[in-house]
Structure formats: structure tokens, C-alpha cells
N, C-alpha and C positions, 0 to 999 in steps of 0.2 A: 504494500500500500504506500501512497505517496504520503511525505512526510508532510505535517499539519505545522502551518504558521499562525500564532496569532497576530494581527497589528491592529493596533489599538489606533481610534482616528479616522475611521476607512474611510467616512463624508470628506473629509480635508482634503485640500491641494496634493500634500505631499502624500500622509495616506493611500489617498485613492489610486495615485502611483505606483507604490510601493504595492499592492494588492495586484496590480496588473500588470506589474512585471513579474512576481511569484506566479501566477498563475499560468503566464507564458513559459514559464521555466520547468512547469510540472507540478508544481507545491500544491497542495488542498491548502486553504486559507477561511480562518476565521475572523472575522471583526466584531470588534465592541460599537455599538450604539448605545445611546440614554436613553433614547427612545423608540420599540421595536417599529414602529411604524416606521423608522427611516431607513428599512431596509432597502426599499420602493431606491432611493436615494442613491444607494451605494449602487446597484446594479444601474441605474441610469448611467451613472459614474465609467463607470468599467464599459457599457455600452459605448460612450465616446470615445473611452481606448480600443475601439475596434476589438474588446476578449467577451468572448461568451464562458461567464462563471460556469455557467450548469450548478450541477449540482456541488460542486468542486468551491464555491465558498457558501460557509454558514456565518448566522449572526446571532450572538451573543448581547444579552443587555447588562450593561455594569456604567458604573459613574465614577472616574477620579474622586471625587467627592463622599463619597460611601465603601465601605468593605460587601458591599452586598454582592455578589455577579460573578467575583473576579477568580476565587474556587475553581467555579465552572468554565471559565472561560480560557483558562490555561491547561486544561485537563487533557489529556492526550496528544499535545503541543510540544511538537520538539524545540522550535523554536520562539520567541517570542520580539516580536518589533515594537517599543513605546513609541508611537509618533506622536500620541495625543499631547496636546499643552495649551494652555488657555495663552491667545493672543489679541487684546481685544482693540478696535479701532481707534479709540483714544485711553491712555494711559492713566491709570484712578489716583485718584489724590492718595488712599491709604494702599501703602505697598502689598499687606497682605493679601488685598483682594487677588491676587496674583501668583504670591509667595508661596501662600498655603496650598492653593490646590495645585499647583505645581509641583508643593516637594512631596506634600503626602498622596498626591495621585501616584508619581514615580514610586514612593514606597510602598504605597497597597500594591502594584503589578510587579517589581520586583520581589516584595515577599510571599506571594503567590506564585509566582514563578520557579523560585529555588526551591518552596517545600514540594512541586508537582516534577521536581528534577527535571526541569527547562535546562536543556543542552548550552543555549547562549540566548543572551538580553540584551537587543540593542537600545540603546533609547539614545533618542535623536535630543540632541543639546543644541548650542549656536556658538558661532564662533564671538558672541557677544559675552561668552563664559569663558574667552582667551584674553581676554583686554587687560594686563595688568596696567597699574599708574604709573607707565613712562610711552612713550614715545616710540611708534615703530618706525623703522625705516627699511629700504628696498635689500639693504647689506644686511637687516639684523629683524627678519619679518617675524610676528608673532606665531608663535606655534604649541602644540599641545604641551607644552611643558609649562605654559602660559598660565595665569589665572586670573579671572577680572577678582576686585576687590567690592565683595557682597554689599560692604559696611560704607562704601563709600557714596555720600549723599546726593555727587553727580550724575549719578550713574538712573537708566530707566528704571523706574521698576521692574518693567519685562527683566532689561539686562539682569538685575539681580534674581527677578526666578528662576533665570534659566542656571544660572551661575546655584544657586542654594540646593535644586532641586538636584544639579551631578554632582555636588558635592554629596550632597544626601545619601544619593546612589553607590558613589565610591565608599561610604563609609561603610552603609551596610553590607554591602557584598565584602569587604574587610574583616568586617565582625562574624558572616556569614561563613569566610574560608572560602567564599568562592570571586574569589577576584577573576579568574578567567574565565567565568561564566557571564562576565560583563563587558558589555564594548559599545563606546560611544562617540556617536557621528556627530559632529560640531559644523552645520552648514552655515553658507554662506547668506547673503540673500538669492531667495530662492525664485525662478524664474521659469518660463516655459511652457510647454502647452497647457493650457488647462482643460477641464473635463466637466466641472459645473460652473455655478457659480458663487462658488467660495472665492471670491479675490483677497488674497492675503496683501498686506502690508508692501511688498514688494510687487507685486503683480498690483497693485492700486500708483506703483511710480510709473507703469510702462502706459497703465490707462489714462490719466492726467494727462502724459506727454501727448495721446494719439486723439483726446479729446479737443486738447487745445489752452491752452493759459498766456497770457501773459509775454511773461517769460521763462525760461529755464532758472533754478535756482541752483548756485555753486553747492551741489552734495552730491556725493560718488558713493555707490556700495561696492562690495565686492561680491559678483555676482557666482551663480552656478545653477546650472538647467538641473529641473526639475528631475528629469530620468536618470539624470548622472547621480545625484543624493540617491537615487532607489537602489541602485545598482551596488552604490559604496554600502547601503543598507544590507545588501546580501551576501557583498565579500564579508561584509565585518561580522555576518551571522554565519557563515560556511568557513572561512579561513583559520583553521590555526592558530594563525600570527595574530591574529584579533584580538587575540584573550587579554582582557587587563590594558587595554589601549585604547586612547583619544584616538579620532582621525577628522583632521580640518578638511572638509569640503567644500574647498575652493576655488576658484579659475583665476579670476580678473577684476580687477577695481577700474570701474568706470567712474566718469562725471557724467551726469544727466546729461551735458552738453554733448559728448560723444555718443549717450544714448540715441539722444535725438538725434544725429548726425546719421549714427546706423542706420534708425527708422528711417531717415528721409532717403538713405542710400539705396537700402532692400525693398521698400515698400513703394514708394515713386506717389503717385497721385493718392494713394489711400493714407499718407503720412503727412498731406497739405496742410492740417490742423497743429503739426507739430513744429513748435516755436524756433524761433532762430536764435534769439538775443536770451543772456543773460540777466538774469536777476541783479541788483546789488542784494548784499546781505544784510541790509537796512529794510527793504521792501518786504521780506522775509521776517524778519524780526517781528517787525510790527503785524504782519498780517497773524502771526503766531498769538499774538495779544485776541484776538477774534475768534481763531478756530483752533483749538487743542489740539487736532490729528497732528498740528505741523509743528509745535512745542517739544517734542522729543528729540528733533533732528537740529532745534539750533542752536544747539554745542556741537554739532558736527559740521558748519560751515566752512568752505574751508579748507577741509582738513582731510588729508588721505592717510591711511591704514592697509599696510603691507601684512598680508596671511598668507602663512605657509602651505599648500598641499602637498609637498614634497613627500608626505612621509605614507600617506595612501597612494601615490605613483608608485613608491620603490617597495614598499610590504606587501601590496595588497595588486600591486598591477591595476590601479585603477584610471582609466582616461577618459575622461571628460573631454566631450564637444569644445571643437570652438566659443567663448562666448557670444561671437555677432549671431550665430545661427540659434542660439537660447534666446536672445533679442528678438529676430526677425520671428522667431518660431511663437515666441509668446504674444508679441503683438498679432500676428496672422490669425491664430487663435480665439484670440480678447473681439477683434476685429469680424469674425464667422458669428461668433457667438451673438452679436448685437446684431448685426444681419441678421440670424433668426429669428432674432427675442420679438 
């Protein structure tokens, strides 16, 4: 029989990826929902990855938020994928609305997991959990040996859940004796086809540009295609080498301005909306005073941030797409999808 995955998340961006690429590969696949009616959901999802589930995934109901579910939901499961994490459109004034069900979700699925002897636990981090307090540069780029600083009152909230919630995880698997039953993927910002319409945080910078604003505003992520995160998902749940390892999942630090410039390069007339000029970081500032989504990003004005992927290329053979074809791919995407809607 084929081996059984869980991943936790399956409605989500990356989720619903990571389900349909296991499923290409052979895997039976189970998902968690909160709510069983969203299964309807999940199989729409995977219908736009062009995979016919069958009967090949089940759906489980469990919540981050409760020990109820999660038992059952690991049971028979060789493997197990955390993708789930709460990310919400604007940042809450108190941190734990964040903190909490971020670290004790990761804890309810990992101690469910090691007492049901789960082979390997990935759970997906960000490379927003590498950021210590100094200064990258291109000669000395951040990498899994990194750590952002939880306590530090700069920092997002998100950043610090995602940073509280793998510390959390590294300890217990510590205390657990199974530190190589754990491995965790640190993406970048995440990009690329999508499949419903969950627009995450970074797939909301590629629709702004194709919508149309203004101007461009001086902030650069460092990006990575959606498929290529799934993919490192499965090296770091099959490999070996995995055990007891961070792995940064990253390509390329763009400026929105070179975003734009892609779009305008690959897309031609369907990129007309997408601006030319520059922001200053004054226009920015202030409009951040009005709308909260943009308050997160200005302490990053600015400012570039070098991440390492070196270390899932040489362990793990992992190779990621070009970024401009994660760009054009996601915009093409974003762009069908509104044509239907």
C-alpha cells in the first residue's frame, strides 16, 4: 500500500500544493480541515492542479487550537507535513493573537505525531525565523544557523510566531529524543500558480502591481515558486540528510520595481496597469498611517536581505525554477482567475 501523508493546511496556497504534488508522486494523502464541509474546497483545489484525488486523499477535522482531531488524524501516517499557520491580512495589536496558536498548534501535531511513531515532521517555518539583529550582506547571507530574536519589539508579530512556534518545535523533539524525526523548511516569500483563492501576503504584492497603483514602493522580498517549497517539502520528509535540519527556501531578492519590470517584460498588454515610477518612502509612510496591511513592511524600506539556499542545493539536490518564470507564472495565474471570477 502506498504510504499515507498527513498535511495539515490543504485549503492554503502552499498546502494545497504540497497535496498535489504527493499525490503525483504516488502518496495517499490526508488533510486537516476545521471545518468538514471544506472538503468540497480542497478537491476544487487539486482540480486546478490538473490531479484527480480519487479516493487516494481523505479528510480529517482537527483545529490548531484544540487537542480534539489530531489522535486520528496522524494515525496510520508515515509521514506528516505542518503547513498550517495562522497569517492574517493585517497584523493585531496583541502578539499572542498569533503567538499562541502558532506555537501550541505546532505542539499539538508534533506530539501527536511522535507518540503515533510519524517517521518524519516537516513543518514549514519562514525564513522570517532567520533574521538575527545584524545586518546581512551578499559575502555573509543569513542562513539556518540564523535566528531572529522572538523578544525583540521590532520585529512583526507574524515574525515572532513563526520564530516561537520552531523554537517550540526544536525543543520538544529534544526533550522527545527525536530530533531527527524533525525537519524544517524556512520559505521565502512564496509565489506562483495558485489554485483558489486564498491570496497570501505575497501573492497580494504580485496583484496590486497587475491591478495598478500609483506607484511602485522601494520593498524587495526574496522570492520562491510555490512548487519548488512542495518539492523541498518532500526531500526534507524522504531524505536522510533531513533529520535534525533547517532548510532556507530561497531563490532571489527582488525590488517590486524589477517585479514590475518582469511583469511588463513577460506579460506585454495584460501588464498595462503595472506602474513604472517609484514611490518615495515618504508616500509610503504616510499612507501606512490609513491602512494597517502596509504598516508591517515600513521598516523594510529600503533595505535588502541576502538568504542563503545553499544548503538544500548541496544536501538535499534541491533546484528551484528561475524566479522571473515564478513571477510571470503567478501573475498568469492571478490574471485566469479574474477572467473567470
Amino acid at each position: 500500500m502506498p504510504d499515507t501523508v498527513l498535511v495539515t493546511g490543504g485549503t492554503g496556497f502552499l498546502g494545497g500544493h504540497c497535496i498535489a504534488r504527493l499525490l503525483e508522486r504516488g502518496y495517499d494523502v490526508r488533510t486537516t480541515v476545521r471545518d468538514p464541509a471544506r472538503e468540497d474546497a480542497v478537491r476544487a483545489t487539486l482540480d486546478a492542479a490538473g490531479v484527480d484525488a480519487g479516493g487516494r486523499l481523505t479528510v480529517a477535522v482537527a483545529n490548531l487550537e484544540s487537542d480534539d482531531g489530531w489522535e486520528a488524524a496522524v494515525d496510520g501516517c508515515r509521514y506528516v507535513l505542518h503547513v498550517a499557520s495562522p497569517f492574517p491580512p493585517v497584523q493585531p495589536r496583541d502578539a499572542d493573537e498569533l503567538i499562541v496558536p502558532a506555537r501550541d498548534g505546532a505542539l499539538r501535531v508534533l506530539r501527536a505525531a511522535l507518540a503515533a511513531d510519524v517517521e518524519r515532521v516537516v513543518l514549514t517555518s519562514s525564513i522570517a525565523a532567520t533574521r538575527p539583529d545584524r545586518e546581512s550582506t551578499a559575502e555573509a547571507p543569513y542562513t539556518e544557523a540564523d535566528w531572529t530574536n522572538p523578544d525583540n519589539p521590532a520585529r512583526t508579530p507574524y515574525t515572532r510566531s513563526k520564530t516561537i512556534a520552531e523554537q517550540a518545535a526544536w525543543a520538544l523533539a529534544r526533550e522527545s529524543g527525536a530530533e531527527d524525526r524533525l525537519a524544517v523548511v524556512n520559505p521565502g516569500a512564496i509565489i506562483g500558480p495558485t489554485l483558489n483563492d486564498d491570496l497570501s501576503y505575497s501573492l497580494e504584492s504580485i496583484s496590486r502591481l497587475l491591478g495598478g497603483m500609483p506607484a511602485v514602493p522601494r520593498l524587495g522580498f526574496t522570492f520562491v515558486d510555490v512548487r519548488d517549497v512542495a518539492d523541498l517539502h518532500i526531500l526534507a520528509m524522504t531524505e536522510p540528510a533531513a533529520g535534525g535540519e533547517r532548510f532556507i527556501a530561497a531563490d532571489a531578492f527582488l525590488w517590486m520595481a524589477e517585479v514590475a519590470a518582469i511583469l511588463r517584460d513577460r506579460l506585454g498588454d495584460a501588464a498595462s496597469k503595472v506602474p513604472t515610477r517609484t514611490a518615495p518612502n515618504l508616500m509610503i509612510r504616510t499612507m501606512a498611517l490609513f491602512d494597517p496591511s502596509i504598516r508591517p513592511v515600513v521598516g523594510d524600506l529600503g533595505k535588502q536581505s541576502w538568504f542563503s539556499g545553499a544548503k538544500a542545493r548541496e544536501r538535499l539536490g534541491w533546484e528551484p525554477r528561475p524566479v522571473e518564470d515564478a513571477v510571470s507564472d503567478c501573475a498568469e495565474s492571478l490574471l485566469a482567475r479574474r477572467a473567470g471570477a
